[in-house]
N, C-alpha and C positions, 0 to 999 in steps of 0.2 A: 681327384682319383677316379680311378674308371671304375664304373660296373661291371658287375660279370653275368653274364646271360646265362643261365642254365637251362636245361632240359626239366619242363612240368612234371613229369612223372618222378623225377628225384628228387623236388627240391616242394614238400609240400606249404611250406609258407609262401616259395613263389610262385606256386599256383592259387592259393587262396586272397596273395594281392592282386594279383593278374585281374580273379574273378571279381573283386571288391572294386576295382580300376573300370570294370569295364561299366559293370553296374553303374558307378557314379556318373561317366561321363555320359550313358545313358540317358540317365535324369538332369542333368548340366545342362541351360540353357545356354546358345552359342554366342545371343543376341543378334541373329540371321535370322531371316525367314523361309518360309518354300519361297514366295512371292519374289527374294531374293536372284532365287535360282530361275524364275520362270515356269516354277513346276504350279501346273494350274487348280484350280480350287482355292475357297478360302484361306488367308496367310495363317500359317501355322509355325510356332516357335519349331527351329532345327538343335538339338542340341549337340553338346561338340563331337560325340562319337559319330553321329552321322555326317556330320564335315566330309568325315575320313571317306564315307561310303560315297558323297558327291562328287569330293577328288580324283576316287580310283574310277571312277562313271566317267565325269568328263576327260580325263588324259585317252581313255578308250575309244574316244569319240576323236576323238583331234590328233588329226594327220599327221605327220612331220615329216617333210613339208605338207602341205595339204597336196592331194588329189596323187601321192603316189602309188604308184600300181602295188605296189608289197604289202600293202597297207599296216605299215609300220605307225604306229604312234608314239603318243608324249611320253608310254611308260611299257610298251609289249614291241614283238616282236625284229626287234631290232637290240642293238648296242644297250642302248639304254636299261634296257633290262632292268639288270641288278643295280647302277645307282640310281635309277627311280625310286624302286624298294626300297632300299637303302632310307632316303632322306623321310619317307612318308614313315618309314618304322621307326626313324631317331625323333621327329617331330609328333608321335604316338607317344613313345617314351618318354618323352620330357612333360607331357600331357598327365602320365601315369604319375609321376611322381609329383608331379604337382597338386594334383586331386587325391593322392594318396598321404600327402607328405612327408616322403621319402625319398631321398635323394640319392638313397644307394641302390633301388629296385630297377632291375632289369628286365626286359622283357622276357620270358622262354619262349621257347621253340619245341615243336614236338618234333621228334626223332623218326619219320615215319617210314624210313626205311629199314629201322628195328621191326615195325612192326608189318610192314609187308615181307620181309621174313617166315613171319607167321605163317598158319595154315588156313584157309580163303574164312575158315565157318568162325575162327578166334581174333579176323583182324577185325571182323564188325564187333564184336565185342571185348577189346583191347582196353588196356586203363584208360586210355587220353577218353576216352566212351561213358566210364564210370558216373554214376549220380552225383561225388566228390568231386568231378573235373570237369568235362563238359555236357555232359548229359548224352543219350542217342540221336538215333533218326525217330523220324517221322513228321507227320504234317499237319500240325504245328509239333516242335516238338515238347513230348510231354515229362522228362524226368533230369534233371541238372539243376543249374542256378538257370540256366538263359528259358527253363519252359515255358508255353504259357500259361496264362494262368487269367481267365477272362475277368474273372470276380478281381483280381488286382492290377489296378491303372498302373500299379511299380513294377510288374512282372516285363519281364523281357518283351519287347514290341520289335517287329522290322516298321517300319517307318518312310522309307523311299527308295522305291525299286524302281526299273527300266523296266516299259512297255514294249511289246511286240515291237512296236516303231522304233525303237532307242533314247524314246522321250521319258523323262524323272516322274515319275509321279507318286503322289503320297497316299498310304495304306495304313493300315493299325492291325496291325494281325503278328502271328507268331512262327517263330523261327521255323523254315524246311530243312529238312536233309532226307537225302533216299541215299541209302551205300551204296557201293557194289554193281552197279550198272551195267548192263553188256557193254555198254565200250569203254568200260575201264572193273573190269570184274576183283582187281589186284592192286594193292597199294605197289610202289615202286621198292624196290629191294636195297639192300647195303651193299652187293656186289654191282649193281646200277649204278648207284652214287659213285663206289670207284671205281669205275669205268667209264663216269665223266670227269672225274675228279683228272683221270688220266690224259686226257686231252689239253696239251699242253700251248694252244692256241687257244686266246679266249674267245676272238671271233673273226669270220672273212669274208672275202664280199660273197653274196651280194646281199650283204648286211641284211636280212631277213629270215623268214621261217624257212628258206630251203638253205641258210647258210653252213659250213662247217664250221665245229668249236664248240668249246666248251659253254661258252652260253645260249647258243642256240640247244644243244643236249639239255642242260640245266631248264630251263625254260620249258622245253616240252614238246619242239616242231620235229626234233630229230632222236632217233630211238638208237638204241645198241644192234649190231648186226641181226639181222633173220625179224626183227622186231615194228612194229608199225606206233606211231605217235595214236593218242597223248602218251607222255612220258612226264619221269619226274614230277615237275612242280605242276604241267598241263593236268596229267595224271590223279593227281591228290584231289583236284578241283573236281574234277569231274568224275572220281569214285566219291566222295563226299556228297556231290551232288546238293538238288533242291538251291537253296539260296549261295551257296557258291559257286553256283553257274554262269551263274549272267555277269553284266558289268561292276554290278551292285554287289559283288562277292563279299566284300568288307562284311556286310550287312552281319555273317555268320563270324563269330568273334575265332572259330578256329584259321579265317584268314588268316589272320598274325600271328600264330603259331605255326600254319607254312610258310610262311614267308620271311618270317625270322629264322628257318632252319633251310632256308633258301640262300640267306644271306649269308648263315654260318658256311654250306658250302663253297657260297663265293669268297667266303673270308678263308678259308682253309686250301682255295686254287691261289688268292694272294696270295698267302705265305708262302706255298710250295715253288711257283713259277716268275714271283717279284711280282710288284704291284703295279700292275702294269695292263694298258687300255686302249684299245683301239675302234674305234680312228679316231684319227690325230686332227686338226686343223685347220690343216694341209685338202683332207678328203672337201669332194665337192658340195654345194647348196644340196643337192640331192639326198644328201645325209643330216641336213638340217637337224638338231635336235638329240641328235644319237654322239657328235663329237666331242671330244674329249672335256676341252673350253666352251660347249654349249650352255646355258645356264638349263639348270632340271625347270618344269614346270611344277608351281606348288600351288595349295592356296593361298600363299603369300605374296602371289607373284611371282620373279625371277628369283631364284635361290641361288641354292649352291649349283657347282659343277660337278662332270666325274671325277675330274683331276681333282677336285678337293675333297672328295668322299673316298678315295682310295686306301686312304690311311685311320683310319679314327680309332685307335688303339688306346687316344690319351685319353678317348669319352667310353668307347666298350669294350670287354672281350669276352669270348666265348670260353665256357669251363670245359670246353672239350670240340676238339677240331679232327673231324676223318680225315683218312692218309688216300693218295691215290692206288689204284691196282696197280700190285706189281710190286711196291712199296713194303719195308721192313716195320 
């Protein structure tokens, strides 16, 4: 039977297993090391949550193909997009219910286009913000489950971040965030969201951040008329700020609370315009990675494809899917 993904602010059991999930796999040894990774200093146990932060690091790093000028990779700015997310959040989820022992728990998603609604001085202090859900800003942060808290070795740590160079290295310190940032002073709206939802191409050439379609809008390279990028999902990253900046964004656990309502909107452009993916096959080596039948890059190796992540309705669905503009 499927899970059903809810929205954190409504559903406060599954925001409190979210919180208990992410703790655990915190503390989870992976049975990996840095030494593993090549990230230098003495070998130090990685446990499974940071798996997640090395994966989204390295796909950032790796070209597809290598040395293309768009500088498209294994999981941004290109096609790939959303079933890259896709697979790293259903492979999250099965992590979650494993270490929770639950096999009905879904991910949530925060809404943040509810709350870019808002007015600028109420979106930094919004529930998803609250000491019950994820705590505030600052650096480190000091009030949630994830603050730090130096006197306890259990409290929330970041663990391995990207250097100025783009090289992994390992830390022991406590969670950033800075809101509100001049280049992103506004969370994204719900009249945004459908106004991409509305774009009824999902993507074209030249399969990049200058492309047209709804996953280049989604994504964040391309804005609504009169309007300059980040947007959307680019957007959230970078008003959040601090440790969801860099490649190592995971690090900050409300990653997957964007990105799973990231997903919801790709799952809610599925249902409206058929499930359906471009490019095909057919498209050249140049597109390496980003094709329909490419396999995604994982830590497992080769996974799944897009063609096979287009559909998963028998494993999730969401308790609630926005309409496009325009729409009844």
């Amino acid at each position: 039977m499927a899970v059903t993904r809810k929205n954190i602010l409504t559903d406060h059991a599954v925001r409190d297993k979210f919180i208990q999930g992410v703790l655990a796999l915190k503390q989870e040894p992976s049975g990996r090391t840095t030494a593993d990774f090549g990230i230098p200093g003495r070998a130090q146990s990685v446990n499974t949550y940071d798996l997640f932060v090395v994966w989204h690091h390295t796909a950032m790093m790796r070209l597809t193909p290598a040395g293309n000028a768009a500088g498209r990779n294994a999981a941004h700015r290109g096609p790939i997009f959303c079933p890259w997310h896709r697979v790293m959040l259903l492979l999250l989820e099965q992590n979650f219910q494993r270490v929770l022992g639950d096999a009905t728990f879904g991910l949530p998603y925060w809404d943040w286009g509810k709350d870019g609604d808002l007015p600028a001085a109420r979106q930094i202090a919004a529930d998803v913000w609250k000491a019950d859900c994820l705590g505030g800003q600052g650096s480190p942060v000091a009030t949630g489950p994830f603050a730090y808290k130096a006197s306890d070795p259990k409290s929330f740590r970041v663990r391995v971040v990207a250097n100025v160079s783009g090289a992994l290295t390992a830390v022991s310190r406590g969670l950033r965030r800075r809101f509100a940032s001049s280049d992103a002073p506004l969370l994204p709206t719900s009249v945004q969201v459908a106004n991409a939802l509305a774009l009824p191409t999902f993507d074209a050439p030249s399969w990049d951040p200058s492309s047209a379609g709804f996953r280049n809008r989604l994504e964040g390279w391309s804005a609504d008329a009169g309007a300059r990028s980040p947007w959307l999902h680019n957007r959230v990253h970078v008003w959040v700020g601090g440790d969801m900046s860099p490649s190592t964004s995971p690090n900050d656990p409300v990653f997957y609370l964007n990105h799973c309502n990231v997903d919801r909107l790709w799952e809610a452009w599925l249902a409206h315009y058929g499930r359906a993916y471009v490019p095909d096959q057919t498209a050249p080596a140049s597109l390496e990675g980003h094709r329909i039948d490419d396999p995604i890059a994982s830590p497992l190796g080769a996974s799944m494809t897009p063609r096979q992540v287009l559909d998963l309705r028998a494993i999730y669905i969401y308790d609630r899917l926005p309409q496009p503009a325009g729409t009844v």
